[in-house]
N, C-alpha and C positions, 0 to 999 in steps of 0.2 A: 504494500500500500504506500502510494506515492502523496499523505498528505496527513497533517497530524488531526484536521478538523472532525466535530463531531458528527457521524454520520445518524442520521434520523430513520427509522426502518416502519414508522407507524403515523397516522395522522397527527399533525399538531395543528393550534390554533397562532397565529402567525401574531396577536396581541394579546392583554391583558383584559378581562371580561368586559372593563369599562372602554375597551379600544383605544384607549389614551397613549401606551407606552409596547415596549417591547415585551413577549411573552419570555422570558426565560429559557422557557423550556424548547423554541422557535430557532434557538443557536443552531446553526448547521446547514448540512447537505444533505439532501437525497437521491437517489439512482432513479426515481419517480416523481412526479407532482406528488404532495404530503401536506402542504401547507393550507390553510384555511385563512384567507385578507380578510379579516373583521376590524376594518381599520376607519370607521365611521369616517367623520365626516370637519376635520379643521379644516376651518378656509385657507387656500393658498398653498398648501404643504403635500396632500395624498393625491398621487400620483396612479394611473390605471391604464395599463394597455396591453393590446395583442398586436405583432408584429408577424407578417409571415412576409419571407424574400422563395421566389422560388427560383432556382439557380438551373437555367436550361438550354445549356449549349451556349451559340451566341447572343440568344437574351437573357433579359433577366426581368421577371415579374414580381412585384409587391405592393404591400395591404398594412395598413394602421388603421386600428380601431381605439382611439384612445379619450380617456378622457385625465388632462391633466389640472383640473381643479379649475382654471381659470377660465378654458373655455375647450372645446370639444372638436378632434379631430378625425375624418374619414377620407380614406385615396385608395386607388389605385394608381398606379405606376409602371412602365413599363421601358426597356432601355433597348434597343439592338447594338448589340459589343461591337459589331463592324463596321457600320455605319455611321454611330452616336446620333441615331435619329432616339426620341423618346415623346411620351404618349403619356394620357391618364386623363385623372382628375381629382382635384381633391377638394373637399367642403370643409370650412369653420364654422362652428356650434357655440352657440352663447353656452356657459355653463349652465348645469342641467336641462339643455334644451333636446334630449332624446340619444344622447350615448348614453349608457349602462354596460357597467362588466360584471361579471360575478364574483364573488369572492374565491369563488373554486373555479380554476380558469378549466373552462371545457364544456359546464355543466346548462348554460344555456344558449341559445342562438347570439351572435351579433348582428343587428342588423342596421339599417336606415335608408330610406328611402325618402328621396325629395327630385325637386326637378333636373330632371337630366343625369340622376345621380342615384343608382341601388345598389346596395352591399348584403349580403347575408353569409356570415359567415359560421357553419354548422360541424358540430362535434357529436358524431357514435363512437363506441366504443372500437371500433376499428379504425377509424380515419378523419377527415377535420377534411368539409365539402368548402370552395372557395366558389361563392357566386358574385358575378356584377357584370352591371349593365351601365352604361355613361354614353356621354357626347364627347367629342375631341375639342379641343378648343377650334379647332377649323370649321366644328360641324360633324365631325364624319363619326357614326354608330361604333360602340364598339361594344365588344362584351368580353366575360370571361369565367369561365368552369373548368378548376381543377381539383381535384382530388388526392388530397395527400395523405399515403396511406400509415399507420400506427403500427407498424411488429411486432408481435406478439414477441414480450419480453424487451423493449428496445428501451436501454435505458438512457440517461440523458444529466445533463449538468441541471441543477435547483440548489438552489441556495440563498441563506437570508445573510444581506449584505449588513452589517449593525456599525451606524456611525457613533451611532448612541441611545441611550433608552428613547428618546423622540422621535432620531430620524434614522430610518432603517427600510430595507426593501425588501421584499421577495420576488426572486427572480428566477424563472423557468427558461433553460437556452437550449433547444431541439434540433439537433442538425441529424443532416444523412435520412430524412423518411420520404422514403420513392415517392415520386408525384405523377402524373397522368394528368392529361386536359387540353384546352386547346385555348389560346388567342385569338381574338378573329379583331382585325381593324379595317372595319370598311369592308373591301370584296376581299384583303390579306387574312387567308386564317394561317395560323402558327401551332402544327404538333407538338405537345408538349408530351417527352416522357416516350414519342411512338419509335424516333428513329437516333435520339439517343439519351442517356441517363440526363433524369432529372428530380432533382434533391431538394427536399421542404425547409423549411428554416422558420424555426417559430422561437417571438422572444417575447416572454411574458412579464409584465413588470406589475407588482402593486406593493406602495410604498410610500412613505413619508421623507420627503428629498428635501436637500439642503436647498437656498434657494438659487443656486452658483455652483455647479458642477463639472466637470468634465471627466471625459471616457475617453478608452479604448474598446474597441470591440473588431473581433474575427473571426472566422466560421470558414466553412468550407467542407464540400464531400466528394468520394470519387471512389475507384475501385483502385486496389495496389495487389499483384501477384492475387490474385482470384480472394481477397480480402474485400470488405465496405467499409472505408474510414472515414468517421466524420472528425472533425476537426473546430475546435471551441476554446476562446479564451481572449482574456479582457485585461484590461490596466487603468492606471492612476484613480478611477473611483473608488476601489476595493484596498489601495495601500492604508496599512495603519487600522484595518479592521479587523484582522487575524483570519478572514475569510477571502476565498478567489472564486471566479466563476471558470475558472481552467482544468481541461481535461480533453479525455478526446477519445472516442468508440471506434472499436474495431468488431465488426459485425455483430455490432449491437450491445456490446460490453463495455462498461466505462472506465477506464483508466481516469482517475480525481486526480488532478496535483494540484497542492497547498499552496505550493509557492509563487510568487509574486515572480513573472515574466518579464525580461526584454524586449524591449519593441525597441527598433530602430527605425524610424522613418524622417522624413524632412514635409513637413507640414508646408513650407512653400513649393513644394515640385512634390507633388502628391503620386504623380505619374512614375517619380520613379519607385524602386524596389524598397517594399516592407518585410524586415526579420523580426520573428517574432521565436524568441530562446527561451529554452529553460536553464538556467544555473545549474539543476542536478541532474541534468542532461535527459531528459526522457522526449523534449521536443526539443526541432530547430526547422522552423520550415520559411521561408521565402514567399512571397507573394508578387507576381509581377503582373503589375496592374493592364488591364484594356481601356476603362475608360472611368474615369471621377465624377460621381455624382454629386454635384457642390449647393449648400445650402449654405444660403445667407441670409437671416432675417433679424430688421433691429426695428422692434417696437418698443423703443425706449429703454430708460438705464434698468429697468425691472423685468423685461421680457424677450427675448431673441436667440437666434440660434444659428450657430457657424456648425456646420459637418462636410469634410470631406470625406466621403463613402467611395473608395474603390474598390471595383472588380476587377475579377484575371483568373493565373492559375499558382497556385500553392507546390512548391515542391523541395523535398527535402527528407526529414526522418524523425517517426517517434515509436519510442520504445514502451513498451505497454506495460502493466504488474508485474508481468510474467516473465519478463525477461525479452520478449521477442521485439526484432527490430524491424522496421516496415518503413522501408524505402517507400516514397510516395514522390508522383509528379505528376505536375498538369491535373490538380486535382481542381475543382470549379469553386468558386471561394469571392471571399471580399475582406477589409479590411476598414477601421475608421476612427477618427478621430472627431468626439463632438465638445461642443464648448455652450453649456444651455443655459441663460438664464427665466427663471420662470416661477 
């Protein structure tokens, strides 16, 4: 075992019964979703969303369903790595104006629907169904249905981030679950999953956040020597918590590591090459980006948000519990640096 935190094996509740502070017993990591957000309701501070990227060849498709207190987000998203054309839509919600998440991420619909603009995003116990319907900003119809499917036994990084008994998160980060479906923009439809491998990515967040933060986050999945790696792991938000969200599945088995990652990257040339190391050597993999998906929003000294999000391909090596070492390349992936205030 590559991590000294405490591993969680049974339900907890993720607060304290009056929702106010950190549950105690909440410290840790799980191989599954475990945690229960009973994190009522301070203005300004609790944070809620489902993120899924679906990584397919040379596109990339994704979905936020969030709601971060001050007011409410839904999109879709779509990139072609070759070209760097991209597509979607996305809507702002007055605070509590019809996003909801549940406390138990999975257990009900996400939806919303408004003009030009429908999302439903649906959990069985086998799979997480991705619908939507939109206008392009040119006019042009678009929709989208995929299906990402849950293996049986697949487990995954979870873990409660604790800055402090006030501000602390729970976080779910799912990489590697087969996808199927299809794009369609205008008369363009886009196979997803039919002519080659295509990997889910779900990140779940609910949490009471400082209100100035910044991350790292990277993921990625692919086949190595007749093996499925998925590939997970974060920076600078987790330092100084005694918790990480790093690790990384080999056919559906979680290699945890405790420790606190190297990222090397250069925030002004985003384009070039991302290393992301472990110190007690279990990963070292490379990322070389296709294209940077750049946000930049400044709604004053209290609200905004800078991310550089690149995709590409991962390649490199990590060593699992067991000793075994897995050469990986060209695995499909991204990498990011976000800077929020909110």
């Amino acid at each position: 075992m590559s991590t000294h935190e405490n591993e969680i094996t049974s339900p907890v509740r993720l607060c304290t019964d009056d929702g106010a502070r950190l549950n105690p017993s909440a410290r840790g990591w799980s191989r599954v979703p475990l945690h229960e957000a009973n994190l009522g309701e301070p203005a300004g501070t609790t944070k809620r969303w489902d993120y899924w990227a679906i990584l397919c060849g040379d596109y990339v498709v994704s979905s936020v369903y969030s709601d971060i207190n001050v007011l409410g987000l839904a999109d879709v998203y779509w990139v072609n790595l070759v070209t760097g054309e991209t597509g979607g839509r996305s809507i702002l919600l007055e605070a509590g104006s019809g996003i909801t998440l549940p406390d138990v991420p999975g257990t009900n619909p996400l939806t919303i629907a408004v003009p030009d603009f429908d999302l439903a995003i649906v959990d069985d116990e086998h799979a997480t169904r991705l619908l939507a319907a939109w206008t392009e900003s040119n006019g042009t119809p678009s929709r989208l249905d995929i299906l990402v499917a849950r293996p049986t036994a697949h487990e995954s990084v979870n873990v409660v981030i604790p800055w402090d008994e006030e501000h602390f998160t729970f976080t779910s980060k799912q990489q590697a679950r087969p996808a199927t479906g299809e794009l369609v923009v205008g008369d363009h439809h886009i196979a997803i999953g039919a002519d080659n491998d295509a990997w889910g990515v779900l990140d779940v967040g609910r949490g009471r956040w400082p209100s100035r933060i910044t991350w790292n986050w990277g993921g990625g999945a692919g086949r190595a020597n007749g093996h499925v790696i998925g590939l997970q792991f974060g920076g600078q938000w987790t330092a100084g918590t005694g918790f990480t969200e790093n690790g990384f599945t080999v056919d559906g088995v979680l290699t945890k590591i405790g420790r606190e990652l190297e990222w090397t990257y250069d925030w002004d040339h985003p384009l070039e090459a991302w290393r992301v190391r472990d110190p007690g050597g279990q990963l070292d993999v490379t990322l070389h980006p296709r294209f940077d998906k750049v946000t930049d929003v400044d709604a004053g000294p209290d609200l905004g948000s800078q991310v550089h999000q690149v995709f590409g391909w991962w390649s490199g090596v990590v060593v699992d519990d067991n000793g075994q070492r897995h050469d990986v390349t060209n695995l499909q992936g991204f990498a990011e640096e976000a800077r929020q205030r909110w």
